[in-house]
mmCIF file of the N, C-alpha and C atoms, coordinates in Angstrom:
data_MODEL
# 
_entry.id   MODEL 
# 
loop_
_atom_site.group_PDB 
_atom_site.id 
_atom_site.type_symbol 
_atom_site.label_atom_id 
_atom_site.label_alt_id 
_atom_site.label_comp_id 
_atom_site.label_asym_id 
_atom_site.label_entity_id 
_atom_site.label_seq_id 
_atom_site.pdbx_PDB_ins_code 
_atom_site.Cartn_x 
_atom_site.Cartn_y 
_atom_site.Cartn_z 
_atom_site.occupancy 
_atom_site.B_iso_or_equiv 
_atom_site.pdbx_formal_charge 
_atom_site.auth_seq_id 
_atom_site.auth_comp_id 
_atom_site.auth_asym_id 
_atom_site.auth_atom_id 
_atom_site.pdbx_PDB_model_num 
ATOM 1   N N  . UNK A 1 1  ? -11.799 30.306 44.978 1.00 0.00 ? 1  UNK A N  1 
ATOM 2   C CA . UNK A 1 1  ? -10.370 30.070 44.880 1.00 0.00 ? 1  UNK A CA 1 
ATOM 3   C C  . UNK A 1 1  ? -9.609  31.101 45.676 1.00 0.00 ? 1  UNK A C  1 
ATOM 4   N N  . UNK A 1 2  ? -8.944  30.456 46.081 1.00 0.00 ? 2  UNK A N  1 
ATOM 5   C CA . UNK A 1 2  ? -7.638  31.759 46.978 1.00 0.00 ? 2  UNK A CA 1 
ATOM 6   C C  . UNK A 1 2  ? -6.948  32.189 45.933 1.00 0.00 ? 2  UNK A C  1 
ATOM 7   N N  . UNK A 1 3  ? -6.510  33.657 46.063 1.00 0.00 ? 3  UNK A N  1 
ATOM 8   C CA . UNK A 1 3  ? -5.028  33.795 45.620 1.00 0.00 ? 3  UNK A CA 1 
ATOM 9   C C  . UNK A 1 3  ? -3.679  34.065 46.114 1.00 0.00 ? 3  UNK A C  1 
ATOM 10  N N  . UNK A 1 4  ? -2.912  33.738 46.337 1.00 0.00 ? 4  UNK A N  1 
ATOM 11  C CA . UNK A 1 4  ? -1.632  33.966 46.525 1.00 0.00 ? 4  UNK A CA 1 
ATOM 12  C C  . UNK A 1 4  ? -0.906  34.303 45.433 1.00 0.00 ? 4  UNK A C  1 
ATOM 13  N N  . UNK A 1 5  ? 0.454   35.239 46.438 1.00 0.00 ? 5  UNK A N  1 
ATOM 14  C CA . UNK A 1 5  ? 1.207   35.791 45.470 1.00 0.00 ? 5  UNK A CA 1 
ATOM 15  C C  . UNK A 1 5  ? 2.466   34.953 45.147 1.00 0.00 ? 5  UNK A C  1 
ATOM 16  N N  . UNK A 1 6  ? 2.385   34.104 45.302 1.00 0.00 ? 6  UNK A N  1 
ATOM 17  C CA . UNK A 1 6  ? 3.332   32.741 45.308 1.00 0.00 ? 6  UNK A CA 1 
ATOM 18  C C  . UNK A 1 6  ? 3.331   32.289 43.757 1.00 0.00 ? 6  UNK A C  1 
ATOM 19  N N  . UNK A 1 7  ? 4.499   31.167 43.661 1.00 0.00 ? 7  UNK A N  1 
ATOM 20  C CA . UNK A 1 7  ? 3.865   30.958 42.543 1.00 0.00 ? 7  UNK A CA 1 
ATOM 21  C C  . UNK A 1 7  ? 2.814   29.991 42.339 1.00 0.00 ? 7  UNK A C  1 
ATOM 22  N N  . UNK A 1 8  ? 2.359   29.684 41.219 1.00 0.00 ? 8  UNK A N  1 
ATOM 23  C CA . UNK A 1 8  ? 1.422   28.727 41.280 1.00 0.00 ? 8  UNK A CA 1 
ATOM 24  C C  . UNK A 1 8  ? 1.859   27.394 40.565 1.00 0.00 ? 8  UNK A C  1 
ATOM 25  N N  . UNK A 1 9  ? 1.251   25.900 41.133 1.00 0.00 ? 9  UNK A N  1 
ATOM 26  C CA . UNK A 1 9  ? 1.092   24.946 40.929 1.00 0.00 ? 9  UNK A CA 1 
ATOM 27  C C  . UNK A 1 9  ? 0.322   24.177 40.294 1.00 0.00 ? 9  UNK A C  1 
ATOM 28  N N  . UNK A 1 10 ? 0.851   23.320 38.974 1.00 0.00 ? 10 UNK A N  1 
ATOM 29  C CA . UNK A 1 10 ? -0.629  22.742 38.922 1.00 0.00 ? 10 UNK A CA 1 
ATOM 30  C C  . UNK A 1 10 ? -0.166  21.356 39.135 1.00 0.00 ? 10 UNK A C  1 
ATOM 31  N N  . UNK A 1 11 ? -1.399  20.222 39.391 1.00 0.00 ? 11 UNK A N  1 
ATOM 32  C CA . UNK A 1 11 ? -1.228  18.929 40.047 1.00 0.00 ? 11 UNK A CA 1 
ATOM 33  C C  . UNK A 1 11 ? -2.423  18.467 39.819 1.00 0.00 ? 11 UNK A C  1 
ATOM 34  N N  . UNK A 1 12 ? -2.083  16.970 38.865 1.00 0.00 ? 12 UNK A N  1 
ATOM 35  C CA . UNK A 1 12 ? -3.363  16.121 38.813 1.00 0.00 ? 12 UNK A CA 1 
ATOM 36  C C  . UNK A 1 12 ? -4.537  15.504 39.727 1.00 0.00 ? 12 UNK A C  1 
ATOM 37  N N  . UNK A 1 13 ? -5.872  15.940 40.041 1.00 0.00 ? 13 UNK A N  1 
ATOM 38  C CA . UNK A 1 13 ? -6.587  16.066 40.399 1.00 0.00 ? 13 UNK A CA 1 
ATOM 39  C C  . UNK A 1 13 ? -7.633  14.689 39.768 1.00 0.00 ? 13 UNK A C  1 
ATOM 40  N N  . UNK A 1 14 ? -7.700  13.633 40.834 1.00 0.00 ? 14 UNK A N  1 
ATOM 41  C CA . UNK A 1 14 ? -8.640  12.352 40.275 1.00 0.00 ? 14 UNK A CA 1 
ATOM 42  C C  . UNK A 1 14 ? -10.030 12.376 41.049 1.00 0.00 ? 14 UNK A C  1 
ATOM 43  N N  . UNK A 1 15 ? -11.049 12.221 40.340 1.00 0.00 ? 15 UNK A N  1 
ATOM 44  C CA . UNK A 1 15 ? -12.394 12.278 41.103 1.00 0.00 ? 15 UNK A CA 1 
ATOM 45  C C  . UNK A 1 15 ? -13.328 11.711 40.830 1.00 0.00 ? 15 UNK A C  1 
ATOM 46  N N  . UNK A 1 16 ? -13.660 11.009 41.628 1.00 0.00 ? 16 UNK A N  1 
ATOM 47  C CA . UNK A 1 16 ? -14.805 9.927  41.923 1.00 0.00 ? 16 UNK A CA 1 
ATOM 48  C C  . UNK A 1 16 ? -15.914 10.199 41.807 1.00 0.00 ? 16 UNK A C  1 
ATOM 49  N N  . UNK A 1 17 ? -17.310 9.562  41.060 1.00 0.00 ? 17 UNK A N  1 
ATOM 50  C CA . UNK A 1 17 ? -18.425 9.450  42.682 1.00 0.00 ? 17 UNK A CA 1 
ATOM 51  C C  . UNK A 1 17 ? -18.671 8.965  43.390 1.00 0.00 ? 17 UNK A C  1 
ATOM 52  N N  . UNK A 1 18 ? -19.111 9.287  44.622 1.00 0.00 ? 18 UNK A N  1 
ATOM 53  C CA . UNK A 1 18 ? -19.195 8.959  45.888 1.00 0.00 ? 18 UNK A CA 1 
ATOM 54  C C  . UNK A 1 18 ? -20.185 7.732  45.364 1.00 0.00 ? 18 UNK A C  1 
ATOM 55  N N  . UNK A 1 19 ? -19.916 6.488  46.039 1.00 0.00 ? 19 UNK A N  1 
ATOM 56  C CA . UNK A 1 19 ? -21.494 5.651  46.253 1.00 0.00 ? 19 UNK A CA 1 
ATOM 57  C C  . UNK A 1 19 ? -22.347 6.447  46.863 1.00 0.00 ? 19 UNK A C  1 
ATOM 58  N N  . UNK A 1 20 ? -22.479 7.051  48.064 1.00 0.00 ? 20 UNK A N  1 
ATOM 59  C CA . UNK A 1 20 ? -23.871 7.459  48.409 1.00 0.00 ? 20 UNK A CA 1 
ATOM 60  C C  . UNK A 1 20 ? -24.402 8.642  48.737 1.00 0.00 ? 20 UNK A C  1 
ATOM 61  N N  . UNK A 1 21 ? -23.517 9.579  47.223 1.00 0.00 ? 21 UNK A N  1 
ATOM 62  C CA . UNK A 1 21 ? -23.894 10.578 46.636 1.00 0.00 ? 21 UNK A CA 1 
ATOM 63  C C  . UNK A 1 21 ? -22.859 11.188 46.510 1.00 0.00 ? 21 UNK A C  1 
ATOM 64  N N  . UNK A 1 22 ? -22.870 12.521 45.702 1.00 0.00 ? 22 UNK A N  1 
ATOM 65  C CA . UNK A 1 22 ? -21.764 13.094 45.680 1.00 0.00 ? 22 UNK A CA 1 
ATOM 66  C C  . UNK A 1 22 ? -20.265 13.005 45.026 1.00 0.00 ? 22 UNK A C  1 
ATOM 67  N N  . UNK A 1 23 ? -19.268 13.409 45.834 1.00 0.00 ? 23 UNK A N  1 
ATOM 68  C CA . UNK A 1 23 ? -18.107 13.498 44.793 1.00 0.00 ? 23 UNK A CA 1 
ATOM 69  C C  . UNK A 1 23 ? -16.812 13.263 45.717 1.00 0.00 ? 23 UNK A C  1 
ATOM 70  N N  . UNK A 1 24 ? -15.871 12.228 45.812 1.00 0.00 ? 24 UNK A N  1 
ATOM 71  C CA . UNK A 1 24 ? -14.724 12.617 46.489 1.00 0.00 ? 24 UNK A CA 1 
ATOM 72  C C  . UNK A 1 24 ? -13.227 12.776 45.079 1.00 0.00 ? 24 UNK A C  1 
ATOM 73  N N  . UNK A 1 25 ? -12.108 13.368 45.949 1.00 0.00 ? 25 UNK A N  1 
ATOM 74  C CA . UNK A 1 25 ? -11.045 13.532 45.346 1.00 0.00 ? 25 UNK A CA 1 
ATOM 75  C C  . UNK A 1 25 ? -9.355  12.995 45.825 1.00 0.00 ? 25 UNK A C  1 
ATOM 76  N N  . UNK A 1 26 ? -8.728  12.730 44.965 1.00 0.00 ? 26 UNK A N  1 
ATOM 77  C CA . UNK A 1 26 ? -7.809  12.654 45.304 1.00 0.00 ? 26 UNK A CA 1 
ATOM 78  C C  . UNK A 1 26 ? -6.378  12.982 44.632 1.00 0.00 ? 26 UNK A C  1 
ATOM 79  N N  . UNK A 1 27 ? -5.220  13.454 45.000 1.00 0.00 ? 27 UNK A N  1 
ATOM 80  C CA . UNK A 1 27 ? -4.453  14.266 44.478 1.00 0.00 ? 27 UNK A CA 1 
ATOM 81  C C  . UNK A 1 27 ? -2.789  13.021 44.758 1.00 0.00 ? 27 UNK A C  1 
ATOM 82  N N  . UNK A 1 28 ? -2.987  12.557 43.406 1.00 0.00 ? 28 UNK A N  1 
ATOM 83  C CA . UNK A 1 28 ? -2.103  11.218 43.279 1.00 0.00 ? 28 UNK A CA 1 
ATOM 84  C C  . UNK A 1 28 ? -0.567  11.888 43.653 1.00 0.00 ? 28 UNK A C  1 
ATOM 85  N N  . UNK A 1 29 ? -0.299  13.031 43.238 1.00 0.00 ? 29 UNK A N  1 
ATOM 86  C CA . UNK A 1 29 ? 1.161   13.367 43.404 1.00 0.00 ? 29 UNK A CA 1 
ATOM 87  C C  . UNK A 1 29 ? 1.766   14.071 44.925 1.00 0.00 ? 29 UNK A C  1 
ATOM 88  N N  . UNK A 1 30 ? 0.473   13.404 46.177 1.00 0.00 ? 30 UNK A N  1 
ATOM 89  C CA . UNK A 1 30 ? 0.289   14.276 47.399 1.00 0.00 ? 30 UNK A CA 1 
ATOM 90  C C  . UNK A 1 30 ? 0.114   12.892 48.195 1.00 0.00 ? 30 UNK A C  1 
ATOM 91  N N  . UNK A 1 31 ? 0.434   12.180 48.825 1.00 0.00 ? 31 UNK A N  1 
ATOM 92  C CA . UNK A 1 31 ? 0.244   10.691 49.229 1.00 0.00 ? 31 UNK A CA 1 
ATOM 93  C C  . UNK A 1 31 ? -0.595  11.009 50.155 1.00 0.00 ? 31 UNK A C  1 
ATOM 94  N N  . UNK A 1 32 ? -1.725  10.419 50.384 1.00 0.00 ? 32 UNK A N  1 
ATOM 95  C CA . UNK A 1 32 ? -2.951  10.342 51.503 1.00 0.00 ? 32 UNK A CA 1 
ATOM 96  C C  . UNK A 1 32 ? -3.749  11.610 51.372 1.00 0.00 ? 32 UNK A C  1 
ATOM 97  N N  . UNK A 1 33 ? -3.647  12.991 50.387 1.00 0.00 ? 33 UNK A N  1 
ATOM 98  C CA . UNK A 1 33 ? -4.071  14.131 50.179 1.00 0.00 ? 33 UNK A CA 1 
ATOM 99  C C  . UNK A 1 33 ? -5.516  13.721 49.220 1.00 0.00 ? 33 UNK A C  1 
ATOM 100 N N  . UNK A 1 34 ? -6.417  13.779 49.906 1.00 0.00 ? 34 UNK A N  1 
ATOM 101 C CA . UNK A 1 34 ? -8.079  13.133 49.629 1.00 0.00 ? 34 UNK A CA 1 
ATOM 102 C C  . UNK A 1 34 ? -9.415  14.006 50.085 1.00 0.00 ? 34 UNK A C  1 
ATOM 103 N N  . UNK A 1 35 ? -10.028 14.313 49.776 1.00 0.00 ? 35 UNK A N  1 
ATOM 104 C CA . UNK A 1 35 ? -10.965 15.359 49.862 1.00 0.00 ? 35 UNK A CA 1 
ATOM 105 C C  . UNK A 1 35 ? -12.398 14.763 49.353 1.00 0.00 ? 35 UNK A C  1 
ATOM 106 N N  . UNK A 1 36 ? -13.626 15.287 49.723 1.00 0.00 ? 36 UNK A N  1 
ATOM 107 C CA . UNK A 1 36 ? -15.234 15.012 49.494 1.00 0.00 ? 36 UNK A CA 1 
ATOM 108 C C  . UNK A 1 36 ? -15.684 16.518 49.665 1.00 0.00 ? 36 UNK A C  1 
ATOM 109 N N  . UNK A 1 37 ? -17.084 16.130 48.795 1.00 0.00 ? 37 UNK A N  1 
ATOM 110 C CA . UNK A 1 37 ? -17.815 16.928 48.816 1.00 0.00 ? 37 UNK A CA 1 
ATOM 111 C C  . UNK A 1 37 ? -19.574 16.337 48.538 1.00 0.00 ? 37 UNK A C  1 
ATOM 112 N N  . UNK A 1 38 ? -20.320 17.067 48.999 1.00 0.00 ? 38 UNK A N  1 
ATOM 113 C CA . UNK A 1 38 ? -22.017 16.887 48.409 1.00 0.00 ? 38 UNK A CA 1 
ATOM 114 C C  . UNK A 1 38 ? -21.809 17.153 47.030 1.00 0.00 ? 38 UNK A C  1 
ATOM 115 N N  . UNK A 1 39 ? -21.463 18.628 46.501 1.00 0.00 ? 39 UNK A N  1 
ATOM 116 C CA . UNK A 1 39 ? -21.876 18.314 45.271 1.00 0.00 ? 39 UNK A CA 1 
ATOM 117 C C  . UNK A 1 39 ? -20.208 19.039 44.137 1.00 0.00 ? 39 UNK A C  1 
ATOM 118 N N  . UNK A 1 40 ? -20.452 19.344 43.319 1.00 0.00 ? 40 UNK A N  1 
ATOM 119 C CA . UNK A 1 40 ? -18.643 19.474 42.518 1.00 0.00 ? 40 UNK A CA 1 
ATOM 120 C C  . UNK A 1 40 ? -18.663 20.744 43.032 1.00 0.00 ? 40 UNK A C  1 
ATOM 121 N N  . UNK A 1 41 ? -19.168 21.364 43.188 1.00 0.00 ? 41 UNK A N  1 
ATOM 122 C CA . UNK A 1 41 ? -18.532 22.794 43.741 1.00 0.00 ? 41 UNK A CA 1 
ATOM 123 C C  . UNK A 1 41 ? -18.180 22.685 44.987 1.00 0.00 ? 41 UNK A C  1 
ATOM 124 N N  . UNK A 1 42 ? -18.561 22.195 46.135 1.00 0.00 ? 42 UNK A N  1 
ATOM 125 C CA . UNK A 1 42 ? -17.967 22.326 47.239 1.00 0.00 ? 42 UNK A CA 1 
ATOM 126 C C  . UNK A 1 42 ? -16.686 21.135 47.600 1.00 0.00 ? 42 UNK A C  1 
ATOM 127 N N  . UNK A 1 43 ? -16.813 19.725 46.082 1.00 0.00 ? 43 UNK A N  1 
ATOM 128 C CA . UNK A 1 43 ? -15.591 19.574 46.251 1.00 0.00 ? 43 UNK A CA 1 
ATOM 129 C C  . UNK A 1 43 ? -14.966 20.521 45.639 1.00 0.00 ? 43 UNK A C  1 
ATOM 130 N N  . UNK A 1 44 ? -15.112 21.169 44.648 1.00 0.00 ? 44 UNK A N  1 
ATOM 131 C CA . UNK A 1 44 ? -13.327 22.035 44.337 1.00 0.00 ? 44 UNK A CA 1 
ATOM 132 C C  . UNK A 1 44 ? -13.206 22.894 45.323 1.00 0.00 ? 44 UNK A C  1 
ATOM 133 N N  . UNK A 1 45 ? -14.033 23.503 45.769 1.00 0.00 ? 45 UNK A N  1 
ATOM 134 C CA . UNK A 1 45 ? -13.462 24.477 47.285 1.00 0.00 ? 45 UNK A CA 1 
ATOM 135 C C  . UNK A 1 45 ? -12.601 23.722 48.237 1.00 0.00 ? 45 UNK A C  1 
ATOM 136 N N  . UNK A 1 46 ? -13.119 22.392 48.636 1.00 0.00 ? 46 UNK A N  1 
ATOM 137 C CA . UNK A 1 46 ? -12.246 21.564 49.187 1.00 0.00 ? 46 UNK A CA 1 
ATOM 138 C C  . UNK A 1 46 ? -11.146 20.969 49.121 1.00 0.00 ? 46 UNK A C  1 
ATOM 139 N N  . UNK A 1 47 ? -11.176 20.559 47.313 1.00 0.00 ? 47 UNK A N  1 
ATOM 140 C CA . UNK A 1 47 ? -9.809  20.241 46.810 1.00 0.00 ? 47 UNK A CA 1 
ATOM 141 C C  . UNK A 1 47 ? -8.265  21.523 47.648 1.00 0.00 ? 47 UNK A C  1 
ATOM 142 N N  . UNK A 1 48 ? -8.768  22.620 47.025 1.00 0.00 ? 48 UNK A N  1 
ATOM 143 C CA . UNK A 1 48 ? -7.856  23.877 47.608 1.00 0.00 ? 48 UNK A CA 1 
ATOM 144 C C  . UNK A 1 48 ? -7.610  23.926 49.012 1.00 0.00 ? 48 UNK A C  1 
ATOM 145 N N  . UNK A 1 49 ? -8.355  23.080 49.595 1.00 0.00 ? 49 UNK A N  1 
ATOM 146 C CA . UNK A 1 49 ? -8.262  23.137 51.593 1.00 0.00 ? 49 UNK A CA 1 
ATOM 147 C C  . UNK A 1 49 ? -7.018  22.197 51.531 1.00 0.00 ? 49 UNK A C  1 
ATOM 148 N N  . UNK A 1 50 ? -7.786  21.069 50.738 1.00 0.00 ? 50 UNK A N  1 
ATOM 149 C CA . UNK A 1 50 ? -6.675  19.720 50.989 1.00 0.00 ? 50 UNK A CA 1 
ATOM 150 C C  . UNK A 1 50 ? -5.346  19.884 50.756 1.00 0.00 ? 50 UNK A C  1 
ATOM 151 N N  . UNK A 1 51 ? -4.943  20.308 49.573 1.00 0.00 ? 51 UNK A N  1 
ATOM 152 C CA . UNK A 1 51 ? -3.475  20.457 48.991 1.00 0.00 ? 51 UNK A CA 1 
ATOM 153 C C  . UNK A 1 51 ? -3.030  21.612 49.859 1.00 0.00 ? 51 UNK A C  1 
ATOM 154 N N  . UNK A 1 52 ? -3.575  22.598 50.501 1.00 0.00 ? 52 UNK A N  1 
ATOM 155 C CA . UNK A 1 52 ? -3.021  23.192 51.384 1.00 0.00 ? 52 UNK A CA 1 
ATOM 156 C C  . UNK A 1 52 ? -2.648  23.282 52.503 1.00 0.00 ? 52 UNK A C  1 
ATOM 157 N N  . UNK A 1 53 ? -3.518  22.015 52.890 1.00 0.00 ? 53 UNK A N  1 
ATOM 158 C CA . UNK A 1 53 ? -3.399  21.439 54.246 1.00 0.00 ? 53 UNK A CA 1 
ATOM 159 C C  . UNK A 1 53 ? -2.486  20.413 54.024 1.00 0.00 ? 53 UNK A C  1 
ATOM 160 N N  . UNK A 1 54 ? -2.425  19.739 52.889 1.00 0.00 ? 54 UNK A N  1 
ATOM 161 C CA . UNK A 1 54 ? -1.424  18.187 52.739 1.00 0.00 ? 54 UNK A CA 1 
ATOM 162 C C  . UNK A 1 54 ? 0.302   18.979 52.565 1.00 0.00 ? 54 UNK A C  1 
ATOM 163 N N  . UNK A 1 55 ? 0.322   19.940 51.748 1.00 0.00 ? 55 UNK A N  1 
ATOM 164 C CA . UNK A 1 55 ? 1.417   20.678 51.897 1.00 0.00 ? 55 UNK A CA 1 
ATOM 165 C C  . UNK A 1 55 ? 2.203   21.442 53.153 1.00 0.00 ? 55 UNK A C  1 
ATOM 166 N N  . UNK A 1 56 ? 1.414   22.064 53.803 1.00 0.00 ? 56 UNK A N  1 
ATOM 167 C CA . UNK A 1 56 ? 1.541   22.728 54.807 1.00 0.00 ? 56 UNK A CA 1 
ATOM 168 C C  . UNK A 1 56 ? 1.951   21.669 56.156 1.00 0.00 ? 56 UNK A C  1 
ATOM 169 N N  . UNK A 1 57 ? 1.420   20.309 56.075 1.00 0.00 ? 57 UNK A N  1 
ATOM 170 C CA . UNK A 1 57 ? 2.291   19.368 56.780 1.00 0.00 ? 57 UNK A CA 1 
ATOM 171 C C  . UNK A 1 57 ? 3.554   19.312 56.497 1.00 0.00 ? 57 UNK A C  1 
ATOM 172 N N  . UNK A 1 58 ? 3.845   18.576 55.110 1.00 0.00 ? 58 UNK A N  1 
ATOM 173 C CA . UNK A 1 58 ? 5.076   18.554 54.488 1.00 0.00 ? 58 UNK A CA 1 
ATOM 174 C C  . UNK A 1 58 ? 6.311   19.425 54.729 1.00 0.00 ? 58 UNK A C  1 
ATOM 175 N N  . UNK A 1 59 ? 5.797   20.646 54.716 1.00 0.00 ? 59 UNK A N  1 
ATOM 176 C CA . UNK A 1 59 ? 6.726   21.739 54.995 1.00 0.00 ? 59 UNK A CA 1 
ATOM 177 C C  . UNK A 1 59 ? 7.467   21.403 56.701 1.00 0.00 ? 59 UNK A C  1 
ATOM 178 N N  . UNK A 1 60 ? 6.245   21.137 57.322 1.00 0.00 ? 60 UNK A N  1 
ATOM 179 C CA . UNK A 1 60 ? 6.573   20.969 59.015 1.00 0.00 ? 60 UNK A CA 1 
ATOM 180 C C  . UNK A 1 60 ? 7.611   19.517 59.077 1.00 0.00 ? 60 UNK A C  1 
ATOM 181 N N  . UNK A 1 61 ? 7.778   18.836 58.216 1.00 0.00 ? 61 UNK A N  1 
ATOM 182 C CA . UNK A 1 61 ? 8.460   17.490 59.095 1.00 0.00 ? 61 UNK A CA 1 
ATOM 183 C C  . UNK A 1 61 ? 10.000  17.787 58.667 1.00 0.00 ? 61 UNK A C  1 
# 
């Protein structure tokens, strides 16, 4: 997990399994903000990429 000195957010987090293996995610209150992984730990590392990357657009438009 990162930390920042920001404040923090929390946001519902929906997650699948993959048909052909694994785990994807998606973050209903972030439109198109969707993430995978092999196994649950490297999706939640990923989850934290996504919402930071799906945000960090947002900010730009």
């Amino acid at each position: 997990m990162n930390n920042h000195n920001s404040s923090q957010m929390k946001l519902k987090v929906v997650i699948h399994k993959a048909e052909g293996g694994g785990f994807w995610a998606e973050v209903p209150a972030i439109a198109g903000c969707m993430t995978q992984g092999d196994s649950f730990e490297e999706l939640l590392s990923n989850i934290y990429e996504a919402v930071e990357g799906c945000l960090s657009v947002k900010e730009e438009l």
